[in-house]
Every structure is written in C-alpha cells, then in structure tokens.
N, C-alpha and C positions, 0 to 999 in steps of 0.2 A: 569413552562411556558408551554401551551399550542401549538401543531403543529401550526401553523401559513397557513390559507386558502389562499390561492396565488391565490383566483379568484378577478374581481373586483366586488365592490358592487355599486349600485347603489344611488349618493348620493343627485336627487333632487336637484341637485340646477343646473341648465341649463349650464352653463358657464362652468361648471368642470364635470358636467356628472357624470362618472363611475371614483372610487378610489379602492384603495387595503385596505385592512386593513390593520392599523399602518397609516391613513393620521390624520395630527394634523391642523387643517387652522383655522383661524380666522374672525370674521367680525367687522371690523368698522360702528356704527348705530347713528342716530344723535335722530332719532325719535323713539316713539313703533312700529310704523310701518314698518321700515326699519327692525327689530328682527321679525316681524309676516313672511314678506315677504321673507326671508332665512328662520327661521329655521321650521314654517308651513311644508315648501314641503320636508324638510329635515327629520323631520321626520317621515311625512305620508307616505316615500320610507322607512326608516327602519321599521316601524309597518308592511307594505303591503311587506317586506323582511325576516322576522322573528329574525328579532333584538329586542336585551331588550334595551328599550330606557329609558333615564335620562333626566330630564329638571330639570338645576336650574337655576330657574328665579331671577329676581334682577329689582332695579329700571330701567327704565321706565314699564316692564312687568312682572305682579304682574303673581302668579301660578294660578289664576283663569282668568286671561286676557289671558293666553297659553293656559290653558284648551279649553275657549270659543273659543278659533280663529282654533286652533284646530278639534273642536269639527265642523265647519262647513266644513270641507275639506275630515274627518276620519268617515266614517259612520260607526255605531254602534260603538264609540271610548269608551264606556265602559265597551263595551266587554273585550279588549285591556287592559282596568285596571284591570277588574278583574282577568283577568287568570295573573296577574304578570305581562304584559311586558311592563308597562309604568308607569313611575312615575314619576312629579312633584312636585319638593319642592322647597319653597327659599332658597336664599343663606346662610339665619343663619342658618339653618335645617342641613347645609353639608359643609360648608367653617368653618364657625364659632360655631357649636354647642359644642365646647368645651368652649369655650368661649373667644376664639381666634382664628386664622390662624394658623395651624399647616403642614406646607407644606408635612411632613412624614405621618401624618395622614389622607390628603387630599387625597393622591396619593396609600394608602393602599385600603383606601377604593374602590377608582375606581377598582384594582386589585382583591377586593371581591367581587366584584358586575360582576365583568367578568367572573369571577370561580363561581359563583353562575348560572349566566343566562348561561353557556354553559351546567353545571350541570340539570338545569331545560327546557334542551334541543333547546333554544333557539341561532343560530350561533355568536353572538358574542353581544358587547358594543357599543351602539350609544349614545353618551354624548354630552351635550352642557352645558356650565358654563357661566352666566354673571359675570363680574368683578365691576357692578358699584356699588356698596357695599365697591370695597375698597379704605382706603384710604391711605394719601400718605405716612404714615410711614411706611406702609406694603409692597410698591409697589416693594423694593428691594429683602425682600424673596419672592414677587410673581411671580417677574422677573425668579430668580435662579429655583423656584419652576416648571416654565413653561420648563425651559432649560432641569431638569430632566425629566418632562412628554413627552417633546418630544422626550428624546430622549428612555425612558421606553417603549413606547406606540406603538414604531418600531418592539416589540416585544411579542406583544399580538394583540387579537379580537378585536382591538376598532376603531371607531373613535372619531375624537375629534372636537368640535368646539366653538371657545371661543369668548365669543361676546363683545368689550370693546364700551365707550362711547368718541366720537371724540371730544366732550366736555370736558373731563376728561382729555386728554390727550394732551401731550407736544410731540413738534417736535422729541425731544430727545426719548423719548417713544414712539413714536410709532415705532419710529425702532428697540428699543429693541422688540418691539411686533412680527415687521415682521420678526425678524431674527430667531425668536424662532417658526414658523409655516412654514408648506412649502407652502401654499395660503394665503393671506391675502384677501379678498373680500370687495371694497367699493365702495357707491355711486356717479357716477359721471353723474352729466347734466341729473339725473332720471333713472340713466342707473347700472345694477350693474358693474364693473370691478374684471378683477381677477390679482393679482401680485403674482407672482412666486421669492420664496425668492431669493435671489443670492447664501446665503450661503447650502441652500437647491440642489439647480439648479446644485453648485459646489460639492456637495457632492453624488451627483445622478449621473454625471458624472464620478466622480471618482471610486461609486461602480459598473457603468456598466464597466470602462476600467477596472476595479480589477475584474469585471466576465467575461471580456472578455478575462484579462489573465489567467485565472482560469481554463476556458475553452479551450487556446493555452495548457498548460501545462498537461491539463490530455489527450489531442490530442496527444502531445509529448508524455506522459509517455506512451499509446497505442500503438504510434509507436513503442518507445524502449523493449517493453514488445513484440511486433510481431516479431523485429528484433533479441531480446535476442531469443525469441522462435526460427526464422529461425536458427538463427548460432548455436543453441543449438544440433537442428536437422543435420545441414550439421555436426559440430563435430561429433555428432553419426554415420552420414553417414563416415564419412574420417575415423573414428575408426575400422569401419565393414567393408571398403574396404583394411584397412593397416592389419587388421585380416585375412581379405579371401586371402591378397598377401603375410604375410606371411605364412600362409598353405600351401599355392600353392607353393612357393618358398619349401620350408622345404621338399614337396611332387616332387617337382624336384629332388633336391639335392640328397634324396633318392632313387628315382627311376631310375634316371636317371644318375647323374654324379657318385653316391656312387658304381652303380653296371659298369657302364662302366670302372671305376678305377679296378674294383676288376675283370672286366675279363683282363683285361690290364696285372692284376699281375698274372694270370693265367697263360697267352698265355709269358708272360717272363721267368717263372717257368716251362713252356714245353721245351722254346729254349734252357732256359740253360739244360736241362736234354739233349734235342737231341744233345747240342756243347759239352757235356761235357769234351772229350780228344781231341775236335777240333781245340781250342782255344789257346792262351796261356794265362796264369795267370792274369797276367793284365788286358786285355780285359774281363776274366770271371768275376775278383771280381767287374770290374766295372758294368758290366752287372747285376750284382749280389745283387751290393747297393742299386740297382733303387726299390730295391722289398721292403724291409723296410720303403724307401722314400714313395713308394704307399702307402703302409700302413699307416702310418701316416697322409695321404693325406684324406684316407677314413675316419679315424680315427676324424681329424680337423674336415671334409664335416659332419658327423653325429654330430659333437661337436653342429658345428653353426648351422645347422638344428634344433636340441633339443632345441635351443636358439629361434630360428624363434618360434617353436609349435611344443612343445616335443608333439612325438606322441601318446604317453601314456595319453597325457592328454584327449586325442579324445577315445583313446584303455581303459585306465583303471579309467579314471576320475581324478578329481581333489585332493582326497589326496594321491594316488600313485602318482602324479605328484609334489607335495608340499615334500613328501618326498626326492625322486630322487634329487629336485633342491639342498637339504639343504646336502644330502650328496653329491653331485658332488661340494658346496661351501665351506663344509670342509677340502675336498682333495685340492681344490685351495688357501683358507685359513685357515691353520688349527689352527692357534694361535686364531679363534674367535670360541667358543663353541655355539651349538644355542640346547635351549630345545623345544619343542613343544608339546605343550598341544591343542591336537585335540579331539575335545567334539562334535563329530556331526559324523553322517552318510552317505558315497554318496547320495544316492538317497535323502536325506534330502537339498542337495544344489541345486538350479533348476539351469538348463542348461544353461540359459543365464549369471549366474553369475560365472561359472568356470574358464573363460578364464580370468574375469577379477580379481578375487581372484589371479590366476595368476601373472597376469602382473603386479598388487600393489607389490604382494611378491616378482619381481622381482627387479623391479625398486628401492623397497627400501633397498634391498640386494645389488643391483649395489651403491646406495649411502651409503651403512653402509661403503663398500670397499673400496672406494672410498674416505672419508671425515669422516668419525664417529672418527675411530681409539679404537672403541668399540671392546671388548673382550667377550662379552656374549651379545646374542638376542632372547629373547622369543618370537616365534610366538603361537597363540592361533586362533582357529576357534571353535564357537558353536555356541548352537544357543538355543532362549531361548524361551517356547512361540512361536510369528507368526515374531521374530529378530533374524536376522542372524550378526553374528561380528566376524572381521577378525581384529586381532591387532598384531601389531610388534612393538617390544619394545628393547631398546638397552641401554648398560652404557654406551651410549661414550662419546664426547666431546659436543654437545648437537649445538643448533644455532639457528639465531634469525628468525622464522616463517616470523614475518610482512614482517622485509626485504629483505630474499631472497624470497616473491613470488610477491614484488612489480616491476612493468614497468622499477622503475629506476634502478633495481639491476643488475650489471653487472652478476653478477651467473646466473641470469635469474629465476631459479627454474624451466627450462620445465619437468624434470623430474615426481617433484611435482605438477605442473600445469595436464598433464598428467594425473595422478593419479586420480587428484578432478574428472577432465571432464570425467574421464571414468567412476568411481562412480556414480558423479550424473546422467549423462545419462542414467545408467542403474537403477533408480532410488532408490538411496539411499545417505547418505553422508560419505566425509573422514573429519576425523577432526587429526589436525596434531599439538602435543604436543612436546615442546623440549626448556631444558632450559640447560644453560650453567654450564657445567661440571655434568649433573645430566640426560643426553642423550635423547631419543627422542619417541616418541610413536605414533604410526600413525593408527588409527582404522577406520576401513571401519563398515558400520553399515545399513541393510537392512531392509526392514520393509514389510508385506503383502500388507500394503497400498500403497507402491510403484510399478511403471509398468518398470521392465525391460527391457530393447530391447536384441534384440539377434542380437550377433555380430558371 
C-alpha cells in the first residue's frame, strides 16, 4: 500500500468540490445525459490534475459516446490517450472479461492499475464503473463486492465513482447503494443533489472523536513524559543536595565536634595530672572515667561520619573506599565473608559515578544485614569496553523483587527504590535479581552513551 496523499483533489463535480483520496460516491442517471453531465467534468479535473483516469462505460453510454462528449470539453484529449493516462473500455472489457463477475478480480485489478499509474508517475486512480450491464442474479456479490471496495479504497490513490440506472433499481437497492458510498449524487427538479450516507456520516464522526482522542492522549503522554522528566530532575537535584549535606555534616563532625572532644580529653588529662595527690580517690577515678568515655565519643563521631562520606572517598577514591567499608563490615559481622573481584582502575571510574558505586554498596550491604541472612557476598567492579558494572551478589535467603518495590508493599523497598533513582539519574541502570533460597544480585551497569550528573 502506498503513502496515502492527505491533500484534497479536485473532483469537478460543483456540489462536492474538493475530496481526499479514498472518496468512493455514486451517481443515480435516468438518461445518457445525466452520465455526460457528472462524469465529463469529473474527469476533465483528473486529466487537467494528473490522474490516470478509467471509464467503464455500459448501457446508456457507449465508450465512443464518452470519448465524444469528452472529446468537446478536453482539448487535445488524445494527447491524454496517448501518453497512457486515459482509458475507456466497456464493461465486458473489465467486469466480465473472464467471462463472468469476479468481484476478487475486479478489485485487483483496480489495485494494478494504481501501482501501475503512480509507477508511470502519475498521482493517483480516477475511476468510474457503470453497473447497467448487471443483472440481478449478480446484484448480491456486487453488493458484498462494493462493501469491500469501499472499504479497500480508504486505503489507496483513488477515487471512485459508480454510476447505477434508477431504472434498474429497486427501493431496496438503492439503499444498499447509498450505504456502501459516502455521496450518492441525484437528479432532482433538473437540479443535481448530493446525500451524505448516514452510515458514512457516522463513521466520520467516530474517526474524528478517535483522532481527537488520539490526539488528548499523546497531549497526555507529553505531559507525563515532561513531568517524569521534571521529577526526574528534582530527584537528582534532592540526591546532590542530601550528597553536599552529608559532606558537610561528616566535614563538621570532624572538624568540629571530633576535635572539640578531643581537646576536652586533653584539658581532663592536664587536671587530673595537676590534682593528682589533691583529690581523693573517688573523685579522681571518677574524673578519670570521663576520658575513655570521650574517647569512645570521638570514636562513634568518626564512625557516623565515615558513614555520612568517608573521607577517603573524596582523599583516596572509590576502591580505597569500597575496601575500608567491607573490612569495617566484617569486624561488625564477621560470620558473613565477602570476596571482591575488583577489575578496573581509579582513574578508569569518572567522578560522578564514585559516590554513587558507594551508596549502592552501602545500601545493599545495609540490607544483606539486615534481611539476607546470607553468609558469603561477591562484590565485583570492572569494566569492559566503554561499560562500567558494579554487582553484588549474596547466598542468602533471596525475595520477591515485584513485590517489595510495589506502592502496595508495606516493606516499601525505599532502600531499593533509592538505588534505581540514583543509578538512573546518573545515567545508567540497576537491575535487581533475587529468587528464594538462591539469594540476590544487584548490578549497577554504565554505559559511554549515558550522561552522568555530578552529585
């Protein structure tokens, strides 16, 4: 099937003007005159349009009676013939040359004659068929025959226009006529008329309300695609602001409360040196306790610090930092072994994606502890080509993906959820594997063609 031209053409005949291609109408004729009078000016506009035009003629108007009538309207009209774009034949020539009505063979042919005349550069098919050749045992496949061309013909270069005999024709038939064209055109008081099918009328309606939902809904999908994009963005933004405040926290903690503790344990460490036989016992060891206490305190303050934004990860980069985490999670659980196959290089990891190779490692190391009850976890980082993959893997107890990352799950999954949005937004994806009693696998996976942001 060929692109279908959405301009309209121009079809001669006063009443209907301008059509699209794919109009199928009909004319009710009593006389030859009444066939001269429509399809003359109809297709002296497709000749002077550059349409391949078809006349098959039939009783009352013979193909030399078109020609002639024709021939006074279309100057130099055998020009026209000769270069191919007009041809009259009778109806046994093209209805019946097999030697019957073949409605399959009727309706191919129109389809060859449209792939032929676009081939020979010509815009489309202008056709007109008389029906008074048939008779009435035929009239029910010519019925069914019409039902298909129209509705064929909605999908090609043509138009169509079928001319029956109001002679011929029964109450009953002609409405089969009308309901199967979208104009019917007859004579009334000398005058032409145009009727617009109903079932056409209805069906025209129904495909503008289906383009005009068509049209709501790719409005809607633009919106939801602007909106996905804004909240896509503010997530990034709330990730690099929750980034820069734990730094800044962590860069407190440190510089601030870690060393104010630790002159605190100083200046306790002076007095008790100056009380030393001042005091008595009690009083010193109490005095005494507090310094371990601080200790501990400093101790904690760099714990949760390292936890905020170990420093080293800014200091030494991300797999001195990847290491650090995995031995301070042994010492805290040491019944879970974790091996790590690291296949890549600092400087091979770009900046923007450190923090957040990070925070997957963390998060899914907070839930192995949490919920796995896994005893062994490979983490791996390399990178292959212009793909970077970060995957953790674990034997534990394993769980069902769908449902903890759904709305309805009380778990919620923000851990997981977390994860994705921080991935995707730095443009790549987490793809999270985990089947019961056979544990879990979460691989984070980069690509060149993605745009990181820097958190």
């Amino acid at each position: 099937m060929k692109d279908k031209d959405t301009t309209l053409r121009n079809l001669g005949i006063d009443i209907i003007s301008k059509v699209p291609w794919g109009t199928h109408l009909c004319q009710f004729y009593q006389t030859k005159e009444d066939c001269i009078d429509i399809l003359v000016p109809y297709f002296k506009a497709g000749l002077e349009n550059n349409e391949f035009c078809m006349w098959i003629t039939s009783e009352p108007l013979k193909s030399e009676d078109a020609k002639k009538a024709l021939n006074k309207v279309v100057k130099d009209l055998d020009s026209y013939i000769k270069k191919g774009q007009l041809e009259i034949l009778d109806a046994s020539q093209w209805y019946t040359r097999s030697g019957r009505f073949d409605s399959d063979e009727v309706l191919q042919g129109w389809i060859e004659k449209e792939n032929q005349a676009i081939k020979n550069g010509f815009d489309g098919l202008r056709l007109t068929g008389s029906t008074f050749w048939l008779e009435k045992k035929d009239w029910d496949d010519f019925v069914e025959y019409e039902e298909v061309i129209n509705t064929a013909i909605k999908k090609h270069r043509m138009i169509a226009t079928c001319s029956y005999s109001l002679d011929k024709c029964r109450a009953s038939e002609i409405i089969d006529v009308i309901s199967n064209h979208k104009f019917a055109l007859i004579r009334r008081d000398e005058k032409w008329e145009c009727i617009e099918s109903t079932e056409h009328r209805k069906m025209e309606e129904l495909n503008e309300q289906l383009r005009q939902d068509i049209k709501e809904r790719k409005q809607m999908q633009k919106t939801l695609e602007q909106s996905e994009k804004q909240l896509q963005s503010l997530s990034a933004q709330l990730l690099a602001s929750q980034e820069s405040e734990r730094k800044r926290i962590a860069l407190d903690l440190h510089d601030s409360v870690s060393q104010i503790l630790a002159a605190l344990k100083y200046r306790v460490e002076n007095v008790l040196n100056q009380l030393d036989e001042k005091i008595d016992d009690k009083t010193f060891h109490l005095i005494k306790s507090l310094i371990p206490q601080i200790q501990e305190s400093i101790i904690e303050i760099d714990r949760i610090g390292r936890g905020l934004r170990p420093s080293m990860l800014d200091d030494l980069g991300v797999l001195s930092a990847l290491s650090w985490f995995c031995r301070e999670f042994t010492l805290t659980y040491p019944n879970i072994k974790i091996e790590q196959q690291i296949a890549i290089e600092e400087d091979e990891v770009p900046e923007p994606l450190k923090v957040i190779i990070y925070r997957v490692l963390q998060e899914s190391f907070n839930n192995i502890a949490k919920h796995s009850g896994a005893n062994l976890v490979t983490i791996s980082l390399n990178k292959l080509d212009a793909t970077i993959e970060f995957s953790i893997r674990d034997n534990g107890r394993g769980f069902n993906v769908t449902h903890t990352l759904s709305p309805e799950s009380h778990k919620g999954g923000w851990g997981l959820i977390s994860m994705i949005k921080r991935t995707e937004n730095s443009g790549g994806s987490l793809l999270i594997k985990s089947d019961k009693d056979t544990g879990t696998t979460i691989q984070a996976t980069w690509t060149e063609s993605g745009t990181p942001l820097r958190f």
